[in-house]
C-alpha positions in Angstrom: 0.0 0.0 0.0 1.0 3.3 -1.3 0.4 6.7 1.2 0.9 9.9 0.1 1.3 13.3 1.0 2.5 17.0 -0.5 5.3 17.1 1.5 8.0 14.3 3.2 10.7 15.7 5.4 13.2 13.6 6.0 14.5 14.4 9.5 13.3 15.8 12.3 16.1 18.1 13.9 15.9 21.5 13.5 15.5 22.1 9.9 13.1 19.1 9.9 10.6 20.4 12.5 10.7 24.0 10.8 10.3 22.6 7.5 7.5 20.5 8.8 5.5 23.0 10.9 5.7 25.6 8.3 4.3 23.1 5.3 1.7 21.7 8.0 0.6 25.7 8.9 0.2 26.5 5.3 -2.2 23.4 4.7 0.1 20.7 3.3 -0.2 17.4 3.8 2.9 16.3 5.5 5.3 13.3 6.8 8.7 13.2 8.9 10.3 10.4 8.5 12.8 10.1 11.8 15.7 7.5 11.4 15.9 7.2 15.2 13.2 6.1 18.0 12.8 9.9 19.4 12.2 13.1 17.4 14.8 16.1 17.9 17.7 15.2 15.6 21.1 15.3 16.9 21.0 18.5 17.8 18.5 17.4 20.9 20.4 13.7 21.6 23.8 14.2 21.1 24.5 17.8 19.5 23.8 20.9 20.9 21.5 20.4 23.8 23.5 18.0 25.9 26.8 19.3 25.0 25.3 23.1 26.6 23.9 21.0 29.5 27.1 19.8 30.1 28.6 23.2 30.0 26.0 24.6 32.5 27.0 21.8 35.0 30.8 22.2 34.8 30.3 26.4 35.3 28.2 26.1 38.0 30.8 23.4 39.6 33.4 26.0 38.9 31.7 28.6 40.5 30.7 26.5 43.0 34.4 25.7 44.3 35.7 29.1 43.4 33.2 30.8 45.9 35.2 31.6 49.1 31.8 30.8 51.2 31.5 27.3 49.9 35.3 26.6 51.2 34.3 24.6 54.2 32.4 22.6 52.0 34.7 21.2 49.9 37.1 19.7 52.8 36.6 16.3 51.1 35.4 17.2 47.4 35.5 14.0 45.7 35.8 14.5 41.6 32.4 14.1 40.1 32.2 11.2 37.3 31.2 12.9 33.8 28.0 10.4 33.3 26.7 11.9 36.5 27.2 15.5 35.4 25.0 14.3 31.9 22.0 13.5 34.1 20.9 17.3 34.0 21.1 16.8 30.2 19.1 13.3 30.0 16.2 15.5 31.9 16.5 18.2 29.5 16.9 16.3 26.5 13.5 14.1 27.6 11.9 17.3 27.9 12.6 18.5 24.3 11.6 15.5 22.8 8.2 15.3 24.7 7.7 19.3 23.5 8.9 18.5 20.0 6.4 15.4 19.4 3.6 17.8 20.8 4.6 19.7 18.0 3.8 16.9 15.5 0.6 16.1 16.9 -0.8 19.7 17.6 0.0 20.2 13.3 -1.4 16.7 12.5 2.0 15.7 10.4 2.4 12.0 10.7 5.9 10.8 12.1 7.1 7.5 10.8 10.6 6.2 12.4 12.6 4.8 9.8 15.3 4.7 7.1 14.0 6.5 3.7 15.7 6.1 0.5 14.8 7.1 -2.9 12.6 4.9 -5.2 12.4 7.6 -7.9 12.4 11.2 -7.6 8.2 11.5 -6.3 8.4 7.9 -4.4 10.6 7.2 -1.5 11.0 3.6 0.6 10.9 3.5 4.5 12.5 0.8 6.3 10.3 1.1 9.2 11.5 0.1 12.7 10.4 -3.4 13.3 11.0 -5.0 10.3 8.4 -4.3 7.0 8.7 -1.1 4.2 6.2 1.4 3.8 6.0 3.2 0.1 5.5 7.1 0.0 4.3 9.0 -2.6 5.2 12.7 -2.3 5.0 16.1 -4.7 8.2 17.1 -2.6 11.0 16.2 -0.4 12.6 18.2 2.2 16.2 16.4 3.2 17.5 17.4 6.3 19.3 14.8 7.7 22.0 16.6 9.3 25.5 15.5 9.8 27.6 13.5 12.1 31.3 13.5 12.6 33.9 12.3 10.1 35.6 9.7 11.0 38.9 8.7 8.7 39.5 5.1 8.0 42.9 4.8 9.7 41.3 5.9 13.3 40.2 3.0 15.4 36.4 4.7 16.8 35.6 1.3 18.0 38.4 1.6 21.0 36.9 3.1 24.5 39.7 5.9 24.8 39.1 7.3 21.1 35.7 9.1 20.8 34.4 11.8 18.4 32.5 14.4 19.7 28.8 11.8 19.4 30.6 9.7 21.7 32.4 11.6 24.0 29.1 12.3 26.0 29.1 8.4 26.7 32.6 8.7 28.8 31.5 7.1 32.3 34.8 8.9 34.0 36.3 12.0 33.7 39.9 11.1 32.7 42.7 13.2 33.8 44.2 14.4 30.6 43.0 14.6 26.9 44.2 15.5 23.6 41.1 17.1 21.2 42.6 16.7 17.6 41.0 19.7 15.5 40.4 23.1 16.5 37.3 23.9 15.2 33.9 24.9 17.5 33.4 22.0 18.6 37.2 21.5 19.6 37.3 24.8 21.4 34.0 24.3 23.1 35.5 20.9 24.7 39.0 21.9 25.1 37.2 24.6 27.0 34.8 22.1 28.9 37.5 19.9 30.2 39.9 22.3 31.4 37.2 23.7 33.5 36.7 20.2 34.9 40.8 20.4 35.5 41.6 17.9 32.7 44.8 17.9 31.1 43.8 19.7 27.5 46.2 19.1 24.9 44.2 21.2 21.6 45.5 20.3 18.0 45.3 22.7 15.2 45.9 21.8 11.8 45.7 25.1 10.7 47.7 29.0 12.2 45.3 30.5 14.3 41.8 29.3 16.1 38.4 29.8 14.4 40.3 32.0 11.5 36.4 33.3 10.6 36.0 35.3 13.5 37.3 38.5 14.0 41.3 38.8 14.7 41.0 40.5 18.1 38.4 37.5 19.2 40.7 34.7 17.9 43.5 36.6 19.9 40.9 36.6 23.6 40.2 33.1 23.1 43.7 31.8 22.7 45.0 34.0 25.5 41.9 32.5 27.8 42.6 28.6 27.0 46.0 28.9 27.1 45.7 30.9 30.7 43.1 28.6 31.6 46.1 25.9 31.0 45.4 24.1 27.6 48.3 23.5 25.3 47.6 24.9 21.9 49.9 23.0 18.7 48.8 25.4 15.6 50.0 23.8 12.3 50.1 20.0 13.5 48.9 17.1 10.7 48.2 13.4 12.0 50.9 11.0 11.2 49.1 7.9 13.2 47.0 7.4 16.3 48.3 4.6 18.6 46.2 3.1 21.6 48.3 1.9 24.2 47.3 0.0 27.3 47.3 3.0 29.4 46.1 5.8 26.7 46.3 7.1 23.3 49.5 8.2 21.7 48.7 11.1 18.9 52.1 10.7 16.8 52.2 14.2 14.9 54.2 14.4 11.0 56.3 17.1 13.3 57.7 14.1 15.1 55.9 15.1 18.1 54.2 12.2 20.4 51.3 12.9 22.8 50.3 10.9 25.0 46.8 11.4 27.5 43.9 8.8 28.7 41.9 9.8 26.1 41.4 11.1 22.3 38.4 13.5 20.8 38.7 13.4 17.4 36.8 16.9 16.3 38.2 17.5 12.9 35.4 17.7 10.2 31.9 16.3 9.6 30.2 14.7 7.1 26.6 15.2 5.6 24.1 12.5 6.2 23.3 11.8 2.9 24.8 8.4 1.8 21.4 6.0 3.1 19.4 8.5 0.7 19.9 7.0 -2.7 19.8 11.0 -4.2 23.1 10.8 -6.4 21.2 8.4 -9.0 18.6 11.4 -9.2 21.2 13.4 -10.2 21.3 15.5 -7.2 24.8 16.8 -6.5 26.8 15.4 -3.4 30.7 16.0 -2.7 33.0 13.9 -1.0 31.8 15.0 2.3 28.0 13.8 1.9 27.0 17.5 1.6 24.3 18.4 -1.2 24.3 21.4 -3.5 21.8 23.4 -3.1 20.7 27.3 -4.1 19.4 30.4 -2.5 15.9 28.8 -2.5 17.3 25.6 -0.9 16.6 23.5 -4.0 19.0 20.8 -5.1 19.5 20.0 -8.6 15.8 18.3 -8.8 13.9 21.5 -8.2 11.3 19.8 -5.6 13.6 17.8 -3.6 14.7 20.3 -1.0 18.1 20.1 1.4 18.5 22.0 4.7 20.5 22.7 7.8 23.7 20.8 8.5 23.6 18.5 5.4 24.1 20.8 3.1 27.4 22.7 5.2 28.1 25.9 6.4 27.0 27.6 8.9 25.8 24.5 10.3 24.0 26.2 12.8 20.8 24.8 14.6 19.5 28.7 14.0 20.1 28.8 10.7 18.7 24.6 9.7 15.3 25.7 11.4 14.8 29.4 9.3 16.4 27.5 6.1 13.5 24.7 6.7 11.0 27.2 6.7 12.0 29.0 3.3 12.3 25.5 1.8 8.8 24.8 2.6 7.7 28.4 1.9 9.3 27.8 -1.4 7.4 24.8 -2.1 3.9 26.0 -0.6 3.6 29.5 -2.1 6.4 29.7 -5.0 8.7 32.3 -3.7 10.6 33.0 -0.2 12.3 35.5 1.3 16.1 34.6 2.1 17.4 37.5 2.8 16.3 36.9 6.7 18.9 34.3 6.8 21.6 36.0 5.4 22.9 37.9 8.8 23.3 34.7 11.3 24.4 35.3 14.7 27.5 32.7 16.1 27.9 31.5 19.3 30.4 29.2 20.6 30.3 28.1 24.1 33.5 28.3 25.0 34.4 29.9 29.0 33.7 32.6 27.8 31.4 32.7 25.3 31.9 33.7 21.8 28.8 35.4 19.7 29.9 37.4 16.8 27.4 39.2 13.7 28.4 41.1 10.6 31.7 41.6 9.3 35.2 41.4 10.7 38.0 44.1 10.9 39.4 41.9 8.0 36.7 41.9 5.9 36.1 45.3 6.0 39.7 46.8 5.9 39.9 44.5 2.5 36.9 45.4 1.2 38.1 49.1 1.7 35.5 50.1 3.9 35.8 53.2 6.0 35.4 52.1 9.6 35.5 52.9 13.7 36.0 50.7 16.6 33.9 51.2 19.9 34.8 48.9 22.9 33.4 48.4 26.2 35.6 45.8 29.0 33.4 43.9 30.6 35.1 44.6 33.9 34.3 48.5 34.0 30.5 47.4 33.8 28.7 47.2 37.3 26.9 44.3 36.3 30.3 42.1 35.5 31.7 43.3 39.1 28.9 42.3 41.1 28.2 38.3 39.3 32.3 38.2 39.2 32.3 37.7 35.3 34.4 40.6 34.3 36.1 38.7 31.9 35.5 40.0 27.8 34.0 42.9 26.2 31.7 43.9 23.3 33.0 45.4 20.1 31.3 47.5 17.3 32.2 48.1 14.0 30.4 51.0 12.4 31.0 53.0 9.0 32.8 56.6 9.9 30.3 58.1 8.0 26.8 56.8 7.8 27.5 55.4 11.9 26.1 52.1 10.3 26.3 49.3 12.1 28.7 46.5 10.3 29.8 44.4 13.2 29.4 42.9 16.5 31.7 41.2 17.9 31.1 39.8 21.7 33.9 37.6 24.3 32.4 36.8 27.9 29.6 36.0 30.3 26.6 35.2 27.9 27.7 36.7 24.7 25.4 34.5 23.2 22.5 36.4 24.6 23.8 39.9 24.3 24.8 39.7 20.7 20.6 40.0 20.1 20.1 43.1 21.3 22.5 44.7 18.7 21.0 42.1 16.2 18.0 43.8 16.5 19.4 47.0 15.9 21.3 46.3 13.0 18.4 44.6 11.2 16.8 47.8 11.0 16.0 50.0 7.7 19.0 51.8 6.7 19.2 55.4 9.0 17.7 53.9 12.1 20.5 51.0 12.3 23.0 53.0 13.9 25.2 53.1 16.5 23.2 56.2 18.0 20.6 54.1 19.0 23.0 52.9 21.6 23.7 56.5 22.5 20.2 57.9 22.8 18.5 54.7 24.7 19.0 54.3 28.0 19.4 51.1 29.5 18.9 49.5 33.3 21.5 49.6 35.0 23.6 47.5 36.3 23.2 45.3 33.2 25.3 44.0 30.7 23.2 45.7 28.0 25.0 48.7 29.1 28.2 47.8 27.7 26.2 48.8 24.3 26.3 52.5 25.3 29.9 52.2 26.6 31.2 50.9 23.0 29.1 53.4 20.9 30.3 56.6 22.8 33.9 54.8 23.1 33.8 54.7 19.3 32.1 57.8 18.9 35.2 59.2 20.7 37.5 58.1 17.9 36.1 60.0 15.1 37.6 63.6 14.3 
């Protein structure tokens, strides 16, 4: 038996779910087919939500024992295992899904858990959990399968003391020392983790500097921060072989250098879930890292087979996979959709201290000749930094010397992540009104962190002549 629908979405992460919501609000019929037994993607299971859970429990640990009144406490502090600092996550993770599948339900867009592959480019296959296949009919596809990590051929995954960044979170102890092999996000993010927890950190870049696409002063702060938080950063380091001993993991470098720590996290790359789908004999382009071609509308190279979020590459950003699943259905429903609301993407990388950055670099704009200012504001002149103790960072504008435009925010510290948005909102507005004298002409509680907004904007105000 044959079922069909307007719409199939193949995945149920972020891009999925706003794929799926949108085609269901605009009065498709629709169906997500979800590889795994719970909706959320890996951004809920092993992605994004536990990994920030994580994070939450390790600061608030490191608060904990850096708090002079909770001294007496800790007369016999005993290290706390990493599975027991996960349980916060399992609760929050449960909690998703149960939100997420009211989703579903509320929309009336039937969930089928299951491999899909394509029959031909309207019929699809579902290998449904339990055994059996279920045929689908569909007048379009939205892929957004997401991404997992990539894992070479010469790496042994299957030993306990190598783990990619899926697996890491299954680590029952906390070992004592670690080498993270790529420097990307999700590199600095644990290299940051673990050091907090007073791991050994050994961080391996193959490239010069950390996170080369965000602005040269914020590369500069995080470096300085790991490093004075004690991890050892190797810039310019290629793998030559990795050796599991009986005690650890020996990284051997093509430098000749030899690490050895309890355990590996191999964090260098990921790779597009794509391979299960079948879409190459369609014709639809795929490179050599699963990712599909798509364009501005989100289509691949069969006009109504759609591809969004991390699938597809860059940003790769759970923000960005749920707005690009709602133009891809908007696309399909009505004809036309607006992209231009995804073109300005806020990034935040949860390093100690956070990273959240918007707009254009120094770099980008001194090449592209643009005349600019800089206003800063320290995080530890701010009231609001002295009093919680996180007086660590600043915030950083970039603005055009002429029209005061806003071109760039750039954010290090105590919930940059959250901060970034109200200059977001600013600089989203019609040209004359996104300035940096909004900053100057609003005024803003105080103590806040907010604040540090008027402090940047007359700091840079300062500078021109």
């Amino acid at each position: 038996m044959e079922s069909r629908f307007d719409l199939v979405v193949i995945g149920s992460g972020p891009g999925g779910e706003g794929a799926a919501m949108k085609a269901a609000k605009s009065g498709l019929s629709v169906c997500v087919v979800e590889k795994y037994h719970d909706v959320g993607g890996g951004c809920t299971h092993w992605g994004t939500i536990p990994s920030k859970a994580l994070r939450h429990t390790i600061s608030q640990l490191a608060e904990f024992r850096a708090n002079p009144l909770f001294q007496p406490l800790l007369m016999n502090d005993e290290p706390i295992p990493l599975s027991a600092m996960l349980r916060s996550a399992d609760s929050v993770v449960r909690r998703q899904v149960g939100l997420r599948h009211s989703f579903y339900e509320r929309n009336r867009v039937r969930m089928l858990h299951g491999v899909a592959r394509f029959v031909d480019p309207h019929t699809l296959e579902v290998a449904v959990a339990g055994g059996g296949v279920e045929r689908i009919a569909t007048r379009g596809v939205v892929i957004a399968t997401g991404s997992r990590p990539y894992r070479p051929a010469d790496v042994d995954f299957s030993h306990f003391r190598i783990c990619d960044s899926d697996t890491v979170l299954r680590l029952k102890e906390t070992p004592s020392s670690i080498t993270i092999y790529g420097a990307g996000v999700i590199g600095c993010e644990y290299a940051s983790m673990f050091r907090t927890l007073g791991v050994k950190v050994n961080l391996i870049n193959t490239r010069d500097k950390l996170l080369s696409f965000l602005d040269d002063e914020i590369i500069d702060a995080l470096a300085y921060h790991l490093r004075d938080q004690g991890c050892v950063i190797r810039h310019n380091e290629e793998m030559e072989r990795i050796e599991p001993v009986e005690d650890g993991v020996v990284l051997h470098l093509k430098s000749g250098k030899r690490l050895k720590t309890d355990v590996l996290l191999w964090a260098n790359g990921r790779t597009g879930n794509s391979r299960e789908l079948g879409v190459e004999a369609l014709g639809v382009g795929v490179d050599d890292r699963g990712q599909i071609a798509v364009n501005d509308r989100y289509q691949t190279s069969v006009p109504h087979i759609y591809a969004v979020g991390d699938v597809i590459g860059q940003p790769a950003l759970a923000s960005a996979a749920y707005d690009q699943g709602r133009f891809a259905a908007t696309h399909f429903a009505a004809g036309d959709c607006d992209t231009r609301l995804a073109k300005e993407i806020p990034t935040g990388i949860y390093t100690t201290p956070e990273i959240s950055s918007l707009g254009r670099t120094e770099r980008e704009l001194t090449a592209a000749k643009v005349p600019y200012e800089v206003g800063h504001s320290l995080f530890r002149s701010l009231a609001r930094a002295q009093i919680t103790g996180q007086t660590v960072g600043m915030l950083k504008l970039l603005f055009h010397r002429e029209t005061l435009q806003i071109l760039g925010i750039h954010c290090f510290g105590h919930q940059a992540s959250e901060i970034i948005h109200i200059g977001q909102a600013v600089m989203s507005q019609p040209e004359g009104r996104n300035t940096i004298q909004y900053f100057v002409n609003t005024t803003f509680n105080y103590p806040t962190m907010a604040e540090a907004y008027r402090v940047a904007a007359l700091n840079g105000l300062n500078r021109l002549f």
